[in-house]
C-alpha positions as CSV (number, residue, x, y, z in Angstrom):
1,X,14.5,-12.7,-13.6
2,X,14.4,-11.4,-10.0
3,X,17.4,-10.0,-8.3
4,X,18.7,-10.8,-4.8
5,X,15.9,-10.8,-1.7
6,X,16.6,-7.5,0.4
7,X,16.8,-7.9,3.9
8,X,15.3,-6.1,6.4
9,X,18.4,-4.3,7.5
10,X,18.5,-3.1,3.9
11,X,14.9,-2.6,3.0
12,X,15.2,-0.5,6.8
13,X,18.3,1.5,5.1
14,X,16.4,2.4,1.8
15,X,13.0,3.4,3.8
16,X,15.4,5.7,6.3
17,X,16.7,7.5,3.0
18,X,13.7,8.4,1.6
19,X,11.8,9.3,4.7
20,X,14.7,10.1,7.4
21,X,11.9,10.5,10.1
22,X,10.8,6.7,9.7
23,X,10.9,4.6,12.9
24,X,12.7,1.5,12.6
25,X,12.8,-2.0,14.4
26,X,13.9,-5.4,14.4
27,X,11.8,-7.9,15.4
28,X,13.3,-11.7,14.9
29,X,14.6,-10.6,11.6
30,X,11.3,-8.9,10.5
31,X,11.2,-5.2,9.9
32,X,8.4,-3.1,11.5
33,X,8.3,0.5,10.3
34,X,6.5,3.7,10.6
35,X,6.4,6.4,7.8
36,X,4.3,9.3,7.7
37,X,2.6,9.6,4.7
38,X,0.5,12.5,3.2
39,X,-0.7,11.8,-0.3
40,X,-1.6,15.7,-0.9
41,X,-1.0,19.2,1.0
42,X,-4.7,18.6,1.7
43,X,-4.9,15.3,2.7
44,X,-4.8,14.6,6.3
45,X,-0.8,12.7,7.3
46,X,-1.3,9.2,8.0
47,X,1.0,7.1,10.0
48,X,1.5,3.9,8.1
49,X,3.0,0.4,10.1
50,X,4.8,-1.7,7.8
51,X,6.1,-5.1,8.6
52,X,8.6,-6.9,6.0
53,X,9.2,-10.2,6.5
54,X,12.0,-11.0,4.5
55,X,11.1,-12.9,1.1
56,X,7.4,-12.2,1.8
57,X,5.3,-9.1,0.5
58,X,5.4,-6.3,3.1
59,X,2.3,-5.9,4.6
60,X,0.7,-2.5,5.4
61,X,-1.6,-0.7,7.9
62,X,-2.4,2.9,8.8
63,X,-2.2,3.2,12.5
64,X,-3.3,6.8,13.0
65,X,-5.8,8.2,12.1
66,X,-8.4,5.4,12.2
67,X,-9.7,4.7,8.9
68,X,-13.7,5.5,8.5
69,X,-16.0,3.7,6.8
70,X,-18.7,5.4,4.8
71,X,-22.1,6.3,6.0
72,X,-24.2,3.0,4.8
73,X,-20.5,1.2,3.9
74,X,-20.3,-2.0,5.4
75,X,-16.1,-2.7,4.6
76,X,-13.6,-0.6,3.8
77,X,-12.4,-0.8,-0.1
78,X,-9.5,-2.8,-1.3
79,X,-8.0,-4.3,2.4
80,X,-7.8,-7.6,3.5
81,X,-10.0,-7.9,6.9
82,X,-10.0,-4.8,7.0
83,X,-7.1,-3.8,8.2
84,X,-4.2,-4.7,6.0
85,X,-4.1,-2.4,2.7
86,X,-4.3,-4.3,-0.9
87,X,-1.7,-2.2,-3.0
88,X,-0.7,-4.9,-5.5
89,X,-1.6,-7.9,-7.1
90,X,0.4,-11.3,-6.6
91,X,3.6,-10.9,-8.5
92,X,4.1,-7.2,-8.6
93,X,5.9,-7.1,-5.7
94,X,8.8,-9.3,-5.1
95,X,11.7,-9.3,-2.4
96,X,14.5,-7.3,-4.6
97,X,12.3,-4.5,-4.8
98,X,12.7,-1.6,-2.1
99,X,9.7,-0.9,-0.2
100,X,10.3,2.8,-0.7
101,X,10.3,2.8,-3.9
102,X,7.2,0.9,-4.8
103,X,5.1,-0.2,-1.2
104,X,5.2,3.3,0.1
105,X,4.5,5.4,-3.3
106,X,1.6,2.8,-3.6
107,X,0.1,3.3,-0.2
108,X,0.2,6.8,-0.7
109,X,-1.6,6.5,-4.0
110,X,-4.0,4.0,-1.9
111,X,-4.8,7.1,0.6
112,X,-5.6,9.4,-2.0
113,X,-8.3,7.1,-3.3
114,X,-9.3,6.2,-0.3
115,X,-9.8,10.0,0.8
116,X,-11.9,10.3,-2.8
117,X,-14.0,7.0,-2.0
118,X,-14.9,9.0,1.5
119,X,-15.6,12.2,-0.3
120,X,-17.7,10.0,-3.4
121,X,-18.3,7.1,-2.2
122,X,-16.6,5.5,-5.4
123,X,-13.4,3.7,-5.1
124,X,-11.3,5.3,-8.1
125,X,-8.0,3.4,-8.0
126,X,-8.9,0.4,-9.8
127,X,-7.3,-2.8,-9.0
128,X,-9.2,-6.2,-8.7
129,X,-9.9,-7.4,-5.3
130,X,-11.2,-10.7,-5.3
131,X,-9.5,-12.6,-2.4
132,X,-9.9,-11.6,1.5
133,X,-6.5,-13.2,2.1
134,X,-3.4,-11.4,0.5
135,X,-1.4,-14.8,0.2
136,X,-4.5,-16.2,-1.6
137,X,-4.6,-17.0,-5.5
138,X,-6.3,-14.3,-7.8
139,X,-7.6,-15.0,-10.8
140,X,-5.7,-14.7,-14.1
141,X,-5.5,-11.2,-15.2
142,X,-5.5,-10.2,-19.0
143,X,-2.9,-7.2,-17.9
144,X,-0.1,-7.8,-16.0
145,X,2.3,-5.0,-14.4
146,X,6.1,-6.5,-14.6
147,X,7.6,-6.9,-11.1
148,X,9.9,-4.8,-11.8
149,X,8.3,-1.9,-13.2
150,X,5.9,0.5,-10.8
151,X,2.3,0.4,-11.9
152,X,1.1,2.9,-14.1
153,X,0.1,6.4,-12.6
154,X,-4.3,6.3,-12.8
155,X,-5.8,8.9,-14.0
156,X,-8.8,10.4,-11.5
157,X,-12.2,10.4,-12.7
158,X,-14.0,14.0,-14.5
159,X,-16.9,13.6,-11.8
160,X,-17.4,15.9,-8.9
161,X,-17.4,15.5,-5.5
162,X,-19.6,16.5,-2.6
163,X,-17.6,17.3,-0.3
């Protein structure tokens, strides 16, 4: 059973504690924050723009640096149009949970693969990504994460790399 929805104010409260040099504001009642994110020492720091409308799944975007597409890739992995990161499957998240604690651990576990897919050219964070539209049905899933728990940590691939 699901707690009480957060509100922006708090969700903006429990982002702030974890990452004290996240940018904040209010729009109509929605939340639209910036975090820096950097998913290794060696990864490149991402700025991350997340907007949390209260009740609805936050949606996320890296606003600097661009994201690149592969040489010969025609989309970029595991984002909706794009632009808007897929980090979890309908369900997983729901409005009691705190964006730090499970949105922003998940987009940094998004970069990493994405900075592996660059270097590979293999997306190795798993996930089903059926649907171009983040609101739209999935199909059934044998395996189901609970809402309340964070997905399991994925263990990286043997192969190598070219870097």
């Amino acid at each position: 059973m699901a707690g009480k929805p957060l509100s922006a104010a708090q969700q903006a409260n429990l982002i702030r504690r974890a990452f004290p040099d996240a940018q904040n504001r209010f729009l109509r009642g929605q939340l639209l924050c910036r975090v820096s994110l950097q998913p290794t020492r060696l990864s490149a720091i991402y700025t991350i723009e997340i907007l949390y409308r209260p009740g609805s799944r936050p949606s996320v975007r890296v606003a600097r640096p661009a994201l690149q597409l592969r040489p010969g890739a025609s989309e970029l992995p595991h984002t909706y149009d794009g632009r808007e990161l897929c980090l979890n499957l309908p369900g997983e998240w729901t409005a009691d949970m705190s964006i730090a604690d499970s949105t922003l651990p998940w987009t940094a576990e998004w970069l990493l693969h994405y900075e592996i897919w660059l270097a590979c050219g293999e997306w190795t964070g798993g996930g089903v990504h059926a649907a171009k539209n983040p609101d739209a049905p999935q199909p059934e899933l044998a395996l189901k994460a609970s809402p309340k728990m964070p997905r399991q940590s994925r263990t990286l691939s043997s192969r190598s790399c070219s870097l």
